[in-house]
Structures are given as C-alpha cells and as structure tokens.
N, C-alpha and C positions, 0 to 999 in steps of 0.2 A: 568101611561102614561107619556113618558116626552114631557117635555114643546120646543114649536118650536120656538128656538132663532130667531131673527128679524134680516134681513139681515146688514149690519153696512154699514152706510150712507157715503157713498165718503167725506168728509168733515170732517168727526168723526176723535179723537187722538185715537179710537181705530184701527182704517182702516188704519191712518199712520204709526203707529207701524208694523202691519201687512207687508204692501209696505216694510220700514224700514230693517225687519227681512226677509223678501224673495230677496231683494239685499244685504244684508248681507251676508245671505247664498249659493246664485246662481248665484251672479254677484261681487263677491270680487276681487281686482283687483291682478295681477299678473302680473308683467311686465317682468316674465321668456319667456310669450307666445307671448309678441308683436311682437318678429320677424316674426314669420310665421303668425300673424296675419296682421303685414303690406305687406309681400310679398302675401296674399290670396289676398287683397285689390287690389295691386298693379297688379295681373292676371285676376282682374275686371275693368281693365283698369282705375282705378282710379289714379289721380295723384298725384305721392311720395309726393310733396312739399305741396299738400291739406291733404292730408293722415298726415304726420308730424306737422304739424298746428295744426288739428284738436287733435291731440295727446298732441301735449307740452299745447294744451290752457284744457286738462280735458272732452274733447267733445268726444272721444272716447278714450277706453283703451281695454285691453285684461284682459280675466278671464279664469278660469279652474275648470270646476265643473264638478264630477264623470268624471273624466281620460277625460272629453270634452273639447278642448280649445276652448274658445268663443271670439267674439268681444261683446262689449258693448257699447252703445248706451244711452248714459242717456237723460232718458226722463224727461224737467223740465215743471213749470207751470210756469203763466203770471210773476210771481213776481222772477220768476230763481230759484225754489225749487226743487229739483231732486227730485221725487216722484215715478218713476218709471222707466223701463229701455229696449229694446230689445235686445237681447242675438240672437247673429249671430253665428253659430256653424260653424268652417272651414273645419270639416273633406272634402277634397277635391272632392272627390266621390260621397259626399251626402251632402248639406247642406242646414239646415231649420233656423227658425225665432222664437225664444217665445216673448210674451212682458210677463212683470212683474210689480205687482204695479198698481199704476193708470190712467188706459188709458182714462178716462173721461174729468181730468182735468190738465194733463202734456204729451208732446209729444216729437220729437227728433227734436230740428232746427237747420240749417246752414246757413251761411250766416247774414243776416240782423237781429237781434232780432225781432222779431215778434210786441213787445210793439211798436218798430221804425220806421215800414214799413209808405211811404204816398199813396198808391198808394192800392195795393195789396200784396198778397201772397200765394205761392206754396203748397198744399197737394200733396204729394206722397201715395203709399203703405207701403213702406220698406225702410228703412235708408240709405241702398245702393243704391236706386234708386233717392232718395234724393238729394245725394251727385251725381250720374250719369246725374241728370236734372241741377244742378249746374253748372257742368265740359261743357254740351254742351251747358248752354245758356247764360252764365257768359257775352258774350259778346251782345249779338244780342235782350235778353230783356232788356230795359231801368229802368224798376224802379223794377220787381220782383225779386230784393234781396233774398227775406227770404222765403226760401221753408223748409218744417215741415214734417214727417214722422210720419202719427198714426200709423203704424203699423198694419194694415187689409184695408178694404173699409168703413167703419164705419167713417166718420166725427163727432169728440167728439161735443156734444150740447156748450160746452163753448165755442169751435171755433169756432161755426155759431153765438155764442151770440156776438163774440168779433166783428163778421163781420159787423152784423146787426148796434151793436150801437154806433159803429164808424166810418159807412159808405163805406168801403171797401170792396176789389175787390175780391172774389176767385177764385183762377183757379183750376181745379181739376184734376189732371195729375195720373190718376189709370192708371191700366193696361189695353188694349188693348184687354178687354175680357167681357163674359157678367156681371160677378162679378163686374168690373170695374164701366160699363154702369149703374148697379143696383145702385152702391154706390152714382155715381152723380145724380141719378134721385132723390134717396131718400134725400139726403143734397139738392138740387134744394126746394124741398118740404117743409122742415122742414125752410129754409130760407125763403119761401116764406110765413110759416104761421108766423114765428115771427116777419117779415116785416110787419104783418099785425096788431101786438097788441100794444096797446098804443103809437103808433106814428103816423105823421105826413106822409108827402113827403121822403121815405127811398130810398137812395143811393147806399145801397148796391148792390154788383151786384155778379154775379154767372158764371161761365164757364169751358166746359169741354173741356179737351186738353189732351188726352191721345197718345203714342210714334206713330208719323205717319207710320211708317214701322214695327218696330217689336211689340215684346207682352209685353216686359216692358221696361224700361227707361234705365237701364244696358245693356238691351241686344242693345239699340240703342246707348248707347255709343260705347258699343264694334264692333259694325259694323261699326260705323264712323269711330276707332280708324285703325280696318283693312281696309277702303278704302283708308285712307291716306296714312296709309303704304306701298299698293300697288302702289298710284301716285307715290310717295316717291322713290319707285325703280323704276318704269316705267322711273321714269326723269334720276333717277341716271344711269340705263342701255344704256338709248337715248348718256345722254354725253361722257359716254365711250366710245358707239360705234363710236362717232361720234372722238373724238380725235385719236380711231386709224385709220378711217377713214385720219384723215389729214397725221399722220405721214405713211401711204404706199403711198402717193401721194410725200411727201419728201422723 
C-alpha cells in the first residue's frame, strides 16, 4: 500500500522550489511577445505610459508557453519575493487567467507598496482590473495608492492578518457578481474573527466597492474611456460646424 505524502506547507523550501520551477517553466520571460502583449493591454484601454512603466520597472513582462503568448504578472510577498505569478493569455478571441505559485502569501501590486500604505488598500480579482481601478481612480481617491490583484475572490489570510495588525482599511473591489458578493462576505467574516483574538480596541475596517455600472473594473474603464471619446467628438463636430457656420455668413 503506498504511503500518502502530506501536503507541503506554504512556507516549506520544498513549496518554493516547486513555485520556483512552475515559473521557470510557464512564465519565462520573452521579450519577442511584448509587442502584441502591450498593444492587447493597450485595446483594454490601459494607458501606454502605465503599460511602459510597469514594464521597464519588471512589474509585468511577456512570456510564451506551448505556442501561447502570455502577459505576466509577478506576484511578490510582504518582504518583495516573487513567489508566484498570473499568466494572462492574449489570444484575442479568447482570453483567460492562471495564477501560479503561491497565492496564500504573495500577490500582484501597483501603485503604492503595500508595506507603505497609511490609510488603506485595493483588492481586485484580476491584474488587469487592477491596473483598470488604478487608471480611473488615480485622481479622485486620496490615500488608496496601492491596489493588489489575488487573482480569484479568495482574500489570501496573510492580507487580512496584515490588515487586522496594523489597523487598516480594506476596500474590496470584486466583480459586480454573486462570486464577488461571496468573496467580501466571507473576507468581512474572517476579518472579523481575527479582530476578535488577542487584542484590544481593533481599527481595522473593511468595505465593499465593486464597478458601479459594469461587471468588472476593465469593463468600466473601457466604457469611460468610450464616453469620453464620444464627448471628444461631439465637441470636435459642435466647432466645425460652428466655424463653417461663420465663414457662409462672411
């Protein structure tokens, strides 16, 4: 009868090896695919000059595994350890999401390091939705900097502990669905039992904000991005008419 191996503990140098060897393998980087990896980007209304950033600082890159070009997403932990990674597939027709590695204790951030926030900070679902809650609230939130990408609805327990024992804010910006819904009820819960063990008067606070109008955060940039373009002509159209307007009256 064989013997049933014990599953290997997130924490274990045997687990990081493993993480290690599956971006190794499935997220090695290729900088033949970045073009069509920044022009996919770039038709998710994301912005070139955020896109190139994120690129020259190592926060995203392009990979290609089995004839697939991917984006890559490296996902780090508190201390900036890449340990894991989401793999965005472009084919333009169809694209989906793996994560890789360890999603318990490393995730994808932008913006503000997470260690540095005073205030609060952002969950998403998806790295692009990330980066799409960035692009439309860059101006209009005050202190939420640093929005994070786990990569499902699952809130990793290290992020609720970071929340819990240093008193900060979460906002949780899932999808606009009941998957979503589920995810903050159960982070609401899990935040509120650990508020509850060994301390005092806890600060921490919790809150859900998912895309007021569409079903994800992309898809609400990209509807922004098309109403402006609509003003955009509407005004451009208004002053043409309007100068030929003057010039038949000269």
């Amino acid at each position: 009868m064989l013997k049933q191996q014990k599953p290997q503990r997130q924490d274990s140098e045997e687990y990081r090896k493993c993480c290690k060897f599956l971006l190794s393998r499935m997220a090695q980087r290729d900088d033949s695919q970045w073009p069509v990896a920044r022009q996919y980007l770039i038709e998710r209304s994301l912005d070139s000059q955020l896109i190139d950033q994120l690129y020259t600082d190592g926060q995203i890159y392009a990979s290609k595994h089995r004839s697939n070009p991917s984006i890559v997403f490296p996902h780090r932990d508190l201390e900036g350890n890449v340990r894991g990674a989401t793999l965005c597939t472009i084919r333009h027709q169809s694209s989906s999401t793996t994560s890789l590695g360890d999603t318990k204790n490393a995730w994808f951030n932008v913006g503000v390091e997470l260690a540095k926030i005073h205030k609060a900070f952002v969950v998403t679902k998806s790295p692009i939705d990330a980066l799409s809650y960035q692009q439309l609230n860059a101006v209009s939130d005050p202190y939420q900097g640093c929005i994070v990408s786990v990569g499902g609805t699952h809130i990793p327990e290290a992020l609720i502990e970071y929340t819990v024992r240093n008193d900060k804010g979460l906002i949780v910006a899932f999808d606009h669905d009941p998957s979503g819904q589920m995810g903050f009820k159960i982070a609401e819960s899990e935040m509120r039992r650990k508020s509850q063990i060994g301390r005092g008067a806890c600060k921490a606070w919790i809150h859900c904000h998912p895309p007021p109008i569409c079903a994800n955060w992309n898809e609400e940039l990209q509807a922004h991005c098309s109403s402006k373009k609509k003003v955009r002509s509407s005004l451009i159209s208004e002053q043409q008419s309007q100068v030929r307007s003057r010039g038949m009256r000269l």
